[in-house]
TORSE-639428 format. One line per field, with one value per residue: x, y, z of N, C-alpha, C, O in turn. Coordinates in nm, 4 decimals. Layout:
REM TORSE-639428
n_c1 <- [X/...] $
n_c2 <- [Y/...] $
n_c3 <- [Z/...] $
ca_c1 <- [X/...] $
ca_c2 <- [Y/...] $
ca_c3 <- [Z/...] $
c_c1 <- [X/...] $
c_c2 <- [Y/...] $
c_c3 <- [Z/...] $
o_c1 <- [X/...] $
o_c2 <- [Y/...] $
o_c3 <- [Z/...] $
REM end
This chain:
REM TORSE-639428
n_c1 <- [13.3465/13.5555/13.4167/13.2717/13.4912/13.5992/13.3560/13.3644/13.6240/13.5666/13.3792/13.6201/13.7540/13.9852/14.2662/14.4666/14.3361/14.2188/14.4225/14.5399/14.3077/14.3012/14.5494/14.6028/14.7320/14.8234/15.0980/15.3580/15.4942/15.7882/15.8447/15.8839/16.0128/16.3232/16.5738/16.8208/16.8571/17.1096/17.1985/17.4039/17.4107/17.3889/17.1475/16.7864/16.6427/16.7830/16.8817/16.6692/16.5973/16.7786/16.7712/16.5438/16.6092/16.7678/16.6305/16.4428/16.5839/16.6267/16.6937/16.7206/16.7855/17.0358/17.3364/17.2695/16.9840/16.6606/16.4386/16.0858/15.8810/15.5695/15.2245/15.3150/15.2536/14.9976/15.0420/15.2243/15.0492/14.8322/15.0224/15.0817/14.7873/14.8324/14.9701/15.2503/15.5210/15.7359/15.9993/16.0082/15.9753/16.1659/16.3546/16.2945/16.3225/16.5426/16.7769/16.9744/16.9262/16.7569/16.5118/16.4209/16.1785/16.2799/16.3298/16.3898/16.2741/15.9901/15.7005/15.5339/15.4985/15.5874/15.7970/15.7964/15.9343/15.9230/16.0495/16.0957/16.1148/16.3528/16.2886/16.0233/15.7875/15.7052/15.6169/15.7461/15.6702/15.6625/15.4777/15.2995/15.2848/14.9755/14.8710/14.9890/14.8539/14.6195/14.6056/14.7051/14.5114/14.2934/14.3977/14.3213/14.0730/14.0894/14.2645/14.0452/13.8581/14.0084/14.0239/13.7981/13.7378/13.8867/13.9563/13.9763/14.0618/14.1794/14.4328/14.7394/14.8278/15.1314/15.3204/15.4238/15.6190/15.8229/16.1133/16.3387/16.5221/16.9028/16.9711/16.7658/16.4738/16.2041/16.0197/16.0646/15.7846/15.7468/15.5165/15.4874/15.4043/15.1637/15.2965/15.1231/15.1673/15.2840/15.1057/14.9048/14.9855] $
n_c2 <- [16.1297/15.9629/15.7461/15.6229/15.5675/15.3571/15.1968/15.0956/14.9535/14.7382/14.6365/14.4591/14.1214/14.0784/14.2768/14.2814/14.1983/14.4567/14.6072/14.5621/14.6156/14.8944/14.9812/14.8484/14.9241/15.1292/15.1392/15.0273/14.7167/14.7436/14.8902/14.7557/14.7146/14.7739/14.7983/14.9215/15.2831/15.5050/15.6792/15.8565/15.9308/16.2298/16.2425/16.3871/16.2662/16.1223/16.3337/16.4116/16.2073/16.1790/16.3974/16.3667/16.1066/16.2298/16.4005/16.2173/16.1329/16.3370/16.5798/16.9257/17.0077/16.9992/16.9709/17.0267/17.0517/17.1775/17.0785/17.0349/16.9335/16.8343/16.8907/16.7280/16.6235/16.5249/16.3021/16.1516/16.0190/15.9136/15.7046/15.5899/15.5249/15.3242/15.1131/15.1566/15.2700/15.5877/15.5316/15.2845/15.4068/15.5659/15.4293/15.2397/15.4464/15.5588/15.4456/15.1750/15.0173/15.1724/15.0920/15.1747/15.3194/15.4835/15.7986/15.7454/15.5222/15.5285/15.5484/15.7864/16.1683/16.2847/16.3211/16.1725/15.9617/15.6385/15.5282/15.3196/15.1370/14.9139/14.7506/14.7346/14.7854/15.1018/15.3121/15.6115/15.8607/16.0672/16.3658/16.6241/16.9907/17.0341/16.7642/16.7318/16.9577/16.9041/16.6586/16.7424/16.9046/16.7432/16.5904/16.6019/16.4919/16.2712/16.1761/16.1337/15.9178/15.7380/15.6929/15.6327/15.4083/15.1085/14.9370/15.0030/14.9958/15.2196/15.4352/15.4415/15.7023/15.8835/16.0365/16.3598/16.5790/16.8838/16.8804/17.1263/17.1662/17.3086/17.3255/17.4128/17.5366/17.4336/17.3060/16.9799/16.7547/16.5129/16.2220/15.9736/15.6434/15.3987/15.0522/14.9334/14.6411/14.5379/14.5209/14.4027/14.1193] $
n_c3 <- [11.9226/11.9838/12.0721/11.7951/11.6832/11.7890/11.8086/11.5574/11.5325/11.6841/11.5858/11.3932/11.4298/11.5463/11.7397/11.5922/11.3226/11.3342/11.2816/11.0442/10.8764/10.8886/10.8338/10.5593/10.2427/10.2955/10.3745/10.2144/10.0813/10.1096/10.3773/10.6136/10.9226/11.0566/11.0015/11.1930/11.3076/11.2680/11.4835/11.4840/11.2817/11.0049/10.9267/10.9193/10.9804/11.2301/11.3709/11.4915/11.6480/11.8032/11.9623/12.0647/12.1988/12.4011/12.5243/12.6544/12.8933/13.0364/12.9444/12.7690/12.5839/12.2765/12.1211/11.8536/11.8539/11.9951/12.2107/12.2423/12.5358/12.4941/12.7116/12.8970/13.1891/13.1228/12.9356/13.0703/13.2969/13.0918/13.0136/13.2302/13.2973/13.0912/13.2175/13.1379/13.2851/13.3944/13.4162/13.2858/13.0277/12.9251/12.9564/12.7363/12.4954/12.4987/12.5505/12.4174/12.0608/11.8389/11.5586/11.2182/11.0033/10.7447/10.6077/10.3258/10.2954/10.3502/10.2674/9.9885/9.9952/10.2552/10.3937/10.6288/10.8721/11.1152/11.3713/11.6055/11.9073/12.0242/12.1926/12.1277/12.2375/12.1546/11.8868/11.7265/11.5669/11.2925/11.2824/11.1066/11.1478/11.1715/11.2200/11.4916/11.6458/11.6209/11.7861/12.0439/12.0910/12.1564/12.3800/12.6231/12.6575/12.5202/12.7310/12.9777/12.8240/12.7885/13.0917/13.1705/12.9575/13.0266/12.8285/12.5812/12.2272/12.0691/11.9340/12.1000/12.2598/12.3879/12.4109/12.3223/12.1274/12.0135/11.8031/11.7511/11.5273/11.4745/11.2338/11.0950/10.9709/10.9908/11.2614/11.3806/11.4076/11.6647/11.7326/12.0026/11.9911/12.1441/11.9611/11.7585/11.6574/11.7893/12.0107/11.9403/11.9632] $
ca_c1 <- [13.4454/13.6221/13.3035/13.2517/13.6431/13.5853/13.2975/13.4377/13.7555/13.4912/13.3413/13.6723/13.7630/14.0831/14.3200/14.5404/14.2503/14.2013/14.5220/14.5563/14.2355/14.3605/14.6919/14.6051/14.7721/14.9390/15.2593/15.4216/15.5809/15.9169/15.8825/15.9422/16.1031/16.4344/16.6901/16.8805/16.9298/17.2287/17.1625/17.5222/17.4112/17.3094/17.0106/16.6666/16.5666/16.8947/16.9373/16.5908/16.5619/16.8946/16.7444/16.4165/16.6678/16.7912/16.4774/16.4123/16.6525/16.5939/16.7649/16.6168/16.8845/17.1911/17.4319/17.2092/16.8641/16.5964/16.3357/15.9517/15.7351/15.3802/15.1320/15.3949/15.1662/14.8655/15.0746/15.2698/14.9266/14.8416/15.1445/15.0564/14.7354/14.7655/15.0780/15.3708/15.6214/15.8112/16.1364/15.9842/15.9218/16.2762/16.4477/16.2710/16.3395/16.7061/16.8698/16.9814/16.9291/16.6024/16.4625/16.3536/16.1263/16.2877/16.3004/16.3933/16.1637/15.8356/15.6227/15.4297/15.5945/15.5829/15.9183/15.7886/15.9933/15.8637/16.1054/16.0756/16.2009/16.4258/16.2171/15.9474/15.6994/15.6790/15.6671/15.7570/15.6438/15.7095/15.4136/15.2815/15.2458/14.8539/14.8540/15.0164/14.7760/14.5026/14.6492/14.6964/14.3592/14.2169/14.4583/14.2512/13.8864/14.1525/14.3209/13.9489/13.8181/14.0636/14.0407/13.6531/13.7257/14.0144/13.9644/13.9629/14.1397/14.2142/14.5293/14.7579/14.9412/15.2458/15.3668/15.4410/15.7510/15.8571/16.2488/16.4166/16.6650/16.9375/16.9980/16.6300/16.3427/16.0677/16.0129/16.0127/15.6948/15.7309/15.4492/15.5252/15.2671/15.2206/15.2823/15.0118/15.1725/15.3188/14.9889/14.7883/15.0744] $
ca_c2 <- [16.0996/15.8264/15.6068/15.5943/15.5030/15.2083/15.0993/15.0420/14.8457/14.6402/14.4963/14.3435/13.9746/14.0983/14.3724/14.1997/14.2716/14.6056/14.6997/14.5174/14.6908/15.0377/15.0220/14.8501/14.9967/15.2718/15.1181/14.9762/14.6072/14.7307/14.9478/14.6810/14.7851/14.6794/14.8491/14.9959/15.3853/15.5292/15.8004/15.9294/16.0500/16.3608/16.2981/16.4658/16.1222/16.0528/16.4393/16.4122/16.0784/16.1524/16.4961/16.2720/16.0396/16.3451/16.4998/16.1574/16.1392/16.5054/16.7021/16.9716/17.0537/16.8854/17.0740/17.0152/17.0941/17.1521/16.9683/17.0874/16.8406/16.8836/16.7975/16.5952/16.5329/16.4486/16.1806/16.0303/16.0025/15.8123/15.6049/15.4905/15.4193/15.1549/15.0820/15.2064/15.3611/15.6851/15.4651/15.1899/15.4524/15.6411/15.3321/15.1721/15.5394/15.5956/15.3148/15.0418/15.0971/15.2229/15.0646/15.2886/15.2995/15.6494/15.9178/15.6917/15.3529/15.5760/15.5948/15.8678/16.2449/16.3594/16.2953/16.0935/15.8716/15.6000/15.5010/15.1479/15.1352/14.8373/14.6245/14.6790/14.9163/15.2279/15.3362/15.7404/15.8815/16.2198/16.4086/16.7077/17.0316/17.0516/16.6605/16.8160/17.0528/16.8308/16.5935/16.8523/16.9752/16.6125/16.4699/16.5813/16.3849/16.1386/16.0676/16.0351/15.8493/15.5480/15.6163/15.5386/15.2626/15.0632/14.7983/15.0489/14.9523/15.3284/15.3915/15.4577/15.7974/15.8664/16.1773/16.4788/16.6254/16.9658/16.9135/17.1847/17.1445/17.4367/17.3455/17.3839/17.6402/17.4055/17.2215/16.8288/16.7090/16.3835/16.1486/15.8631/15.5672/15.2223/15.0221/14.8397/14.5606/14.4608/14.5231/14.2766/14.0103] $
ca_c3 <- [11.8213/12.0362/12.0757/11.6600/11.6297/11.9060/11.7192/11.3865/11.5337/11.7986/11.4510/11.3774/11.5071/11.6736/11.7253/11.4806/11.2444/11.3059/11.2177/10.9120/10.8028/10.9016/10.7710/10.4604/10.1063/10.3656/10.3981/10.0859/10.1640/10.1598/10.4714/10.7567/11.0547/11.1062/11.0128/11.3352/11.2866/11.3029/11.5933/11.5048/11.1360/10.9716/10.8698/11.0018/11.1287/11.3237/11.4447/11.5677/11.7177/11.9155/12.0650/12.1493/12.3591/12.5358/12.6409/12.7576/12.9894/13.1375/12.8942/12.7320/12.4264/12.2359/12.0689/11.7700/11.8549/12.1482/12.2224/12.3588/12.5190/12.5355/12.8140/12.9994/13.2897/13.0979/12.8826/13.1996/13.3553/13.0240/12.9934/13.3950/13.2688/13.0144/13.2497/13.1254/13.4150/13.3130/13.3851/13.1278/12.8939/12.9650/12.9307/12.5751/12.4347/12.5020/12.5619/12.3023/11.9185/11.7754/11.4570/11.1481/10.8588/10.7368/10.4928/10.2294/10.2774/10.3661/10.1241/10.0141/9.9577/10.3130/10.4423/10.7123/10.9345/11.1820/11.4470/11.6723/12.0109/12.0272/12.2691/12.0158/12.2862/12.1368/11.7734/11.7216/11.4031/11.2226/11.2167/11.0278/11.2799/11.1430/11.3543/11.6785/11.7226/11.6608/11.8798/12.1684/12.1495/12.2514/12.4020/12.7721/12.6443/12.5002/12.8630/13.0381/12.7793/12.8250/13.1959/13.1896/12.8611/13.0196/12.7500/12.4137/12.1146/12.0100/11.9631/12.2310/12.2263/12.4932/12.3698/12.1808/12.1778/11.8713/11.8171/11.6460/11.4813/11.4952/11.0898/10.9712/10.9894/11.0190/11.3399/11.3914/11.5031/11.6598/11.8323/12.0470/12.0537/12.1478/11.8708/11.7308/11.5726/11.9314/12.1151/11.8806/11.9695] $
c_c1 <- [13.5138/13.5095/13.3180/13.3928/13.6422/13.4444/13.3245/13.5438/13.6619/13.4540/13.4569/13.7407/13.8860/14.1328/14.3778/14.4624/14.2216/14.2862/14.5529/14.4692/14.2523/14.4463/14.6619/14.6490/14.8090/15.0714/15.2733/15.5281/15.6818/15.9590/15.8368/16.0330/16.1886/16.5434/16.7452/16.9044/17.0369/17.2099/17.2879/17.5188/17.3578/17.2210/16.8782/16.6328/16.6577/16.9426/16.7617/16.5528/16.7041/16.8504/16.6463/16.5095/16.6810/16.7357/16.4322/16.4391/16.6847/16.6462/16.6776/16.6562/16.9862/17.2562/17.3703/17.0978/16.8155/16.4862/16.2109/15.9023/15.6224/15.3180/15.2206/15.3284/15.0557/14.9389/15.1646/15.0918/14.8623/14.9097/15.1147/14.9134/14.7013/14.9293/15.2526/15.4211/15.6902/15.9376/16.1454/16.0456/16.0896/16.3788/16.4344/16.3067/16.4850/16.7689/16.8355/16.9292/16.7982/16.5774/16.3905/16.3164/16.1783/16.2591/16.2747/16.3149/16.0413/15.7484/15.5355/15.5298/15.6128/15.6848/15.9103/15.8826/15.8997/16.0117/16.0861/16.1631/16.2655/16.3212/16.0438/15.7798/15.6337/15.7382/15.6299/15.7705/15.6286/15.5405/15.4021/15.2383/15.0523/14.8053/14.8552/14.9253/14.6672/14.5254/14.6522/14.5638/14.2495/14.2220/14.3913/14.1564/13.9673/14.2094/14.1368/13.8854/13.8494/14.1049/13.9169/13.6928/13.8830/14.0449/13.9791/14.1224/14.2227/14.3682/14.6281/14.9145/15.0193/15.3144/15.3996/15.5675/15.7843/16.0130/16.2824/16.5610/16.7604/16.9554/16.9019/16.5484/16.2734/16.1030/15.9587/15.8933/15.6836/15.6126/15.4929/15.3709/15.3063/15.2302/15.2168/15.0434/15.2342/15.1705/14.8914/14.9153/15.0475] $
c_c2 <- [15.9671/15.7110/15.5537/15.5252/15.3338/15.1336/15.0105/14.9059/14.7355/14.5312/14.4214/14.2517/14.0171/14.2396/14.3745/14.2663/14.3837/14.6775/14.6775/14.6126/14.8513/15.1139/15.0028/14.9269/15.0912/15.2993/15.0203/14.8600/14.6194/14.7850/14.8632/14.7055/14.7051/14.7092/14.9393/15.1436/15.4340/15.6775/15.8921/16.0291/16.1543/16.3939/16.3363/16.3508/16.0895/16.1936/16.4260/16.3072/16.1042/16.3147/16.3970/16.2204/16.0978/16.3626/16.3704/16.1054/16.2596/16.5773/16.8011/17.0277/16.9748/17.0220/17.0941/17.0768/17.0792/17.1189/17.0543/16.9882/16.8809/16.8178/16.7065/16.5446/16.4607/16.3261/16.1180/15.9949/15.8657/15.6740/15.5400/15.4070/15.2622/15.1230/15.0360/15.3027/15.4640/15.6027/15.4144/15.2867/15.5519/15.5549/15.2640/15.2674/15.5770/15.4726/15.1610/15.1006/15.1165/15.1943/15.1836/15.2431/15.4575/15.6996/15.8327/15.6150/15.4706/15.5855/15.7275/16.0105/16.3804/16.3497/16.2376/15.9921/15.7950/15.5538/15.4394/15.1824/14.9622/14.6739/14.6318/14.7652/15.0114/15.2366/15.5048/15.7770/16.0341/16.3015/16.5721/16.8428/17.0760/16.8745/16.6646/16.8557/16.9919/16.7440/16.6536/16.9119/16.8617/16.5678/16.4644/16.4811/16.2812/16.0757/16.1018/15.9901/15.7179/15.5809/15.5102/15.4349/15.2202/14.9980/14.8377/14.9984/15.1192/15.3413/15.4484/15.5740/15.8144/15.9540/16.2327/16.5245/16.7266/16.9490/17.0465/17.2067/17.2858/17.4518/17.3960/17.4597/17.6011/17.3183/17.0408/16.7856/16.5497/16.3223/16.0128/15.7946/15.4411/15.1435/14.8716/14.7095/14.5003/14.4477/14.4172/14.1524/13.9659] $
c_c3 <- [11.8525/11.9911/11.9130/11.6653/11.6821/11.8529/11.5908/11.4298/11.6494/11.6692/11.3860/11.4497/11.5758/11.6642/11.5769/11.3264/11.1682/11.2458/11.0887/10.8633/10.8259/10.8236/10.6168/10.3120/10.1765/10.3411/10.2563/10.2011/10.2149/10.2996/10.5796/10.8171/11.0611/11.1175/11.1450/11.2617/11.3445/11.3916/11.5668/11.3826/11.1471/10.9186/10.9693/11.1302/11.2258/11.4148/11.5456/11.6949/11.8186/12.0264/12.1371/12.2603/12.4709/12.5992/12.7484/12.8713/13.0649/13.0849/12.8361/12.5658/12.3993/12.1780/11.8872/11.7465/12.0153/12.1353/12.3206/12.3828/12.5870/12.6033/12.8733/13.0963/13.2091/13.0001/12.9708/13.2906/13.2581/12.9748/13.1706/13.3526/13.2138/13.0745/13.2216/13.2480/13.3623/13.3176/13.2768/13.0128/12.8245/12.9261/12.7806/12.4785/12.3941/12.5436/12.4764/12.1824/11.8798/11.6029/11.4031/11.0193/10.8445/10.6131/10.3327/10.1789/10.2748/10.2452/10.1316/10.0357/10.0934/10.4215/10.6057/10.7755/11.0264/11.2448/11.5586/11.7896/11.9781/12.1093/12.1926/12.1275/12.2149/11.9590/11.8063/11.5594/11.4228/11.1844/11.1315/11.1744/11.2807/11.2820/11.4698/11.7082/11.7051/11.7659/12.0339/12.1936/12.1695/12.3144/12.5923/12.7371/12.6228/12.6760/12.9957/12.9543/12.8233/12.9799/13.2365/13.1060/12.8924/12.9021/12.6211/12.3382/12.0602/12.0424/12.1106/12.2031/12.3942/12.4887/12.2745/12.2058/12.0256/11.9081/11.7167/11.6272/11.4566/11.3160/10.9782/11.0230/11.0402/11.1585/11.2993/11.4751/11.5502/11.7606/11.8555/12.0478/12.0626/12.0179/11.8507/11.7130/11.7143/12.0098/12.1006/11.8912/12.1602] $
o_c1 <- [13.5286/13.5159/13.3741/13.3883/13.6753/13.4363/13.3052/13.5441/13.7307/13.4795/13.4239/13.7979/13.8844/14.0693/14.3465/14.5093/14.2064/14.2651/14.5927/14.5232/14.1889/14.4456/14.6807/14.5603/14.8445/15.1376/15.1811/15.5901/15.7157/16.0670/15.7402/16.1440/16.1692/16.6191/16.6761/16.9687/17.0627/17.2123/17.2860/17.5735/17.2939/17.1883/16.8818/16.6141/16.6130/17.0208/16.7631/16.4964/16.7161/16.8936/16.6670/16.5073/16.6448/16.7504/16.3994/16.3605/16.7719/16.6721/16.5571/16.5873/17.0287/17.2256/17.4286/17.0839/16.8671/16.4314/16.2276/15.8635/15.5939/15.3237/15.1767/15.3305/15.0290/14.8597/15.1857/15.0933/14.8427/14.8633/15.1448/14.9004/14.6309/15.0155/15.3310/15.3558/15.7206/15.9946/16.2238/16.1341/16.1092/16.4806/16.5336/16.3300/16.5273/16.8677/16.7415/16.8888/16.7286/16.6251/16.3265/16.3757/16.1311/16.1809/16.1822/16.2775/16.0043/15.7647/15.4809/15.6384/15.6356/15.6507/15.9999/15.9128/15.7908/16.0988/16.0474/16.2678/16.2011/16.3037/15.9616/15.6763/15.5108/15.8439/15.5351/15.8459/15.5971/15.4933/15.5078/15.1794/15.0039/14.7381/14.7706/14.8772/14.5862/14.4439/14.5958/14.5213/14.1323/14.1324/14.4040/14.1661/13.9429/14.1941/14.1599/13.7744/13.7816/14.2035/13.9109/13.6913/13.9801/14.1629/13.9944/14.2366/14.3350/14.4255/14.5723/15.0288/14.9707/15.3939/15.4099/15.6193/15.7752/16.0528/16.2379/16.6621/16.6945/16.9546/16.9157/16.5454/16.2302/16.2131/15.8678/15.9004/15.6196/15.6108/15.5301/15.2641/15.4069/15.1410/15.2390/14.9531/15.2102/15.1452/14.8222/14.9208/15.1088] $
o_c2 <- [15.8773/15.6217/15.4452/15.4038/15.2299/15.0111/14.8948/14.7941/14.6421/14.4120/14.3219/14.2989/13.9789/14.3223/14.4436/14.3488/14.4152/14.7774/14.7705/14.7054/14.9207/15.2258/15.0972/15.0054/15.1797/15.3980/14.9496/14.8752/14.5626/14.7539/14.9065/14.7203/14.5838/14.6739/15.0361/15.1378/15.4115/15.7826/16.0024/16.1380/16.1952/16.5026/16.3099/16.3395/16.0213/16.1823/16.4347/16.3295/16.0281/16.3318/16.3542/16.2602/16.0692/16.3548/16.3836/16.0458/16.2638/16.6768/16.7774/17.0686/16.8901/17.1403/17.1698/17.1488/17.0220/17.1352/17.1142/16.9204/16.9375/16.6953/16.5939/16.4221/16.3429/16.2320/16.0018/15.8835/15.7534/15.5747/15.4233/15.2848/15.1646/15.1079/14.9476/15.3975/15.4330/15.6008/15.4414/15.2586/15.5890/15.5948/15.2365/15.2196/15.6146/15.5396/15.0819/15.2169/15.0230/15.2760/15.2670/15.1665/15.5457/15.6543/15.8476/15.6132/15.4931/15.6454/15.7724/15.9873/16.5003/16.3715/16.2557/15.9143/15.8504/15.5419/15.5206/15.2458/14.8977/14.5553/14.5415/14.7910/15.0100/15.1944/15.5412/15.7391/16.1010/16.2934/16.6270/16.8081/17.1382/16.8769/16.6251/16.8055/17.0258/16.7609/16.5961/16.9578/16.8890/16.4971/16.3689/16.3747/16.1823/15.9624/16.0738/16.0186/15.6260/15.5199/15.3987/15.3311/15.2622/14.9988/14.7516/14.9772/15.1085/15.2866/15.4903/15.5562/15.7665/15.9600/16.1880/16.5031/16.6631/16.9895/17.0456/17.2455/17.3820/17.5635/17.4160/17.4535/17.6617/17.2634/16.9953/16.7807/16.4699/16.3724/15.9386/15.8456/15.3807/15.1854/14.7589/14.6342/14.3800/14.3417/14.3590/14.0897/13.8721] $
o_c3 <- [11.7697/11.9066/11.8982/11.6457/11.6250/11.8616/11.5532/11.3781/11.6906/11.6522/11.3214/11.5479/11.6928/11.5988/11.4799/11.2479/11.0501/11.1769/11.0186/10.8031/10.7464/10.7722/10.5400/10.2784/10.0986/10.3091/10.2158/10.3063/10.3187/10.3498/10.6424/10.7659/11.0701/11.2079/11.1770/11.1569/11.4627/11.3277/11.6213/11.3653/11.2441/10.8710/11.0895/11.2513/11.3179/11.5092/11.6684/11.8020/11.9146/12.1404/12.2506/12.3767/12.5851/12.7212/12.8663/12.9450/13.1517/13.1526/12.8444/12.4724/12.4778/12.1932/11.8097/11.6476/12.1113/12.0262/12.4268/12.2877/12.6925/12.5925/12.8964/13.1079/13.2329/12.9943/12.9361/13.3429/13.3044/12.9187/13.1958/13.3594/13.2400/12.9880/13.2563/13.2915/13.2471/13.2085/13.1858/12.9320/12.7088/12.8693/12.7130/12.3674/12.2848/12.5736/12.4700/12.1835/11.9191/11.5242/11.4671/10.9434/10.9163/10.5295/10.2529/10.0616/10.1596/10.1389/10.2323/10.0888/10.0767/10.5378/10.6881/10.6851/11.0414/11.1587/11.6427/11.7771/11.8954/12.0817/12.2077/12.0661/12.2090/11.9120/11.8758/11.4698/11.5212/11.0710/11.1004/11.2768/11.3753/11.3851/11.5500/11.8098/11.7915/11.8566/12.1270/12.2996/12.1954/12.3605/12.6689/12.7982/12.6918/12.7216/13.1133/12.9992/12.8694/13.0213/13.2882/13.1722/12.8295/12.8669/12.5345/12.3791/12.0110/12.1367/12.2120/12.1609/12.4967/12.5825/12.1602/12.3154/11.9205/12.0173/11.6019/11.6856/11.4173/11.2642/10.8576/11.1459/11.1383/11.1630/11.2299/11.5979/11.4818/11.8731/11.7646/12.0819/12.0256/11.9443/11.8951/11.7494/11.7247/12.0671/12.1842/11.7854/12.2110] $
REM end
């Protein structure tokens, strides 16, 4: 499954490339990252993104919601590989303001958020819990894949993490990854 993905993005001329042709007609112009979220509001994206900080600083709940993360060794193992440090990753997560494409900008009717670390590292996006569990059931072949292919283009996941929120039934599924649009820079 990997190899086919790493073929496709090998045939184009850069990373840069690849992502353009990936993303293409995904994202609607207006959703450029920039706006700082307000970690203090009440919305999904700002109750979730402020448990995320927590957990990443060793907590495991807020007075809001609690936080699961999944495979923690096998995505610090990954995050050493393509050399990220858990400090790095501890520090671009929680500390300083976090850029958001949210509820509102996203396009598309699946109440998606994307959320920017500040130093521009790590993008954390809202997925669906049908993604998680695909995600979790690769994510071993995914971390020896890119130990044998140091050099792959695929993308670069860093974690999982379910918040729930104490206000809402459904769980938040969020994934952390590197973000592309820094990586091809």
């Amino acid at each position: 499954m990997f190899k086919d993905a790493a073929s496709k993005i090998r045939k184009q001329r850069s990373a840069a490339d690849a992502f353009v042709t990936a993303t293409e007609g995904a994202v609607s112009p207006e959703n450029t990252p920039g706006r700082s979220l307000d970690v203090t509001g009440d919305s999904a994206a700002a109750r979730a993104a402020r448990a995320l900080q927590e957990v990443v600083q060793g907590g495991t709940a807020t007075d809001h919601a609690k936080v699961i993360s999944y495979k923690e060794d096998v995505f610090r193992r990954i995050r050493l590989q393509f050399g990220r440090s858990q400090e790095q990753y501890n520090a671009s997560l929680s500390e300083g303001p976090l850029r958001l494409v949210g509820e509102e900008e996203a396009s598309g009717k699946s109440c998606a958020f994307f959320v920017f670390s500040e130093d521009g590292r790590y993008c954390v996006k809202r997925i669906d819990a049908k993604e998680a569990r695909m995600l979790l059931s690769i994510v071993d072949d995914y971390e020896a894949y890119i130990h044998k292919h140091t050099g792959t283009l695929l993308p670069r996941f860093y974690g999982l993490y379910e918040v729930r929120l104490y206000s809402t039934r459904s769980p938040i599924w969020l994934m952390v990854q590197g973000d592309l649009v820094q990586l091809a820079l």
